[in-house]
C-alpha positions in Angstrom: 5.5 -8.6 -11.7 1.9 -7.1 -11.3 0.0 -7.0 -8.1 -2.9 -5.5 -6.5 -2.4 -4.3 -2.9 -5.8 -3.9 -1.1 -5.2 -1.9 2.5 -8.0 -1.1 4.7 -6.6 1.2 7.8 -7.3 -0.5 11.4 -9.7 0.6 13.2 -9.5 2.8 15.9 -6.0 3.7 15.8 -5.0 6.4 18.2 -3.8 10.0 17.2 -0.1 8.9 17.3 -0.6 5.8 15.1 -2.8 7.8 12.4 0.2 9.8 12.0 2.7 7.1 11.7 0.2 5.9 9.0 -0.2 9.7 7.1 3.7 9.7 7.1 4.3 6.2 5.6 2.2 6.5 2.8 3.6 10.3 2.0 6.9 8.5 2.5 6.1 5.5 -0.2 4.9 8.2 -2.7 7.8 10.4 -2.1 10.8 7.6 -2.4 8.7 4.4 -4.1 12.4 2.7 -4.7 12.0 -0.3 -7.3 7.7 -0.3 -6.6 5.9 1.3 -9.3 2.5 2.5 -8.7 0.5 1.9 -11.9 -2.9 3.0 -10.6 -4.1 4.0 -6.8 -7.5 4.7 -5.7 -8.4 5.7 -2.5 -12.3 4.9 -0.8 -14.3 8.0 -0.6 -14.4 7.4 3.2 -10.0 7.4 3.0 -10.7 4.3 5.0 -8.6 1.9 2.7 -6.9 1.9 -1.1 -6.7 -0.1 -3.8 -3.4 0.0 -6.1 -1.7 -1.7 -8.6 1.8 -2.0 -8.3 4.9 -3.3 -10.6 7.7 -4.6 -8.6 10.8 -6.5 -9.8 9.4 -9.8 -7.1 7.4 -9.9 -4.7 10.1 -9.4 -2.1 10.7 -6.0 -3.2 6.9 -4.8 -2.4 7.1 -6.8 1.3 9.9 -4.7 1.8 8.2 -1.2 1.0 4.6 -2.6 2.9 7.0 -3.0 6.1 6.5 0.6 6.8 2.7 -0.1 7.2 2.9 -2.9 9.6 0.6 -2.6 12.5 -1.2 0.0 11.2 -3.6 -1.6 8.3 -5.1 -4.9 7.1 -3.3 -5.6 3.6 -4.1 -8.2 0.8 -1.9 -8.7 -1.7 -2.7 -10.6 -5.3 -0.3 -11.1 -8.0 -2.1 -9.9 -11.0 -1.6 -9.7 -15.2 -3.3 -8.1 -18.1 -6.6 -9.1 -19.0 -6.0 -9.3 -22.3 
């Protein structure tokens, strides 16, 4: 399964929180598990990403987003080939 994950970081987190955030994402890259990252774009601003993800369900990306909780505003779209 294909999905687009669209994450815009909270605003005004405090110093402590912007570091939780820093190490969960260097954390997903490092050890992605079963989530493959297809394509990932961050804004210019570093504000937010867009990725495309392949997961085996959607369970399996819930579980890796956990990690982010609290900490930015996620939408999630299961997505497919345009062709």
């Amino acid at each position: 399964m294909s999905f687009l994950v669209v994450s815009h970081q909270k605003p005004n987190l405090k110093p402590d929180q912007l570091k939780a955030l820093y190490g969960a994402i260097e954390q997903f890259h490092a050890h992605p598990g079963d989530v493959v990252v297809e394509a990932d774009y961050v804004l210019a601003d570093r504000s937010g990403s867009y990725s495309v993800v392949s997961v085996p369900d959607q369970a399996t990306l819930n579980g890796a987003m956990s990690a982010f909780e609290g900490l930015v505003d996620v939408e999630v779209r299961e997505v497919m080939p345009a062709g």
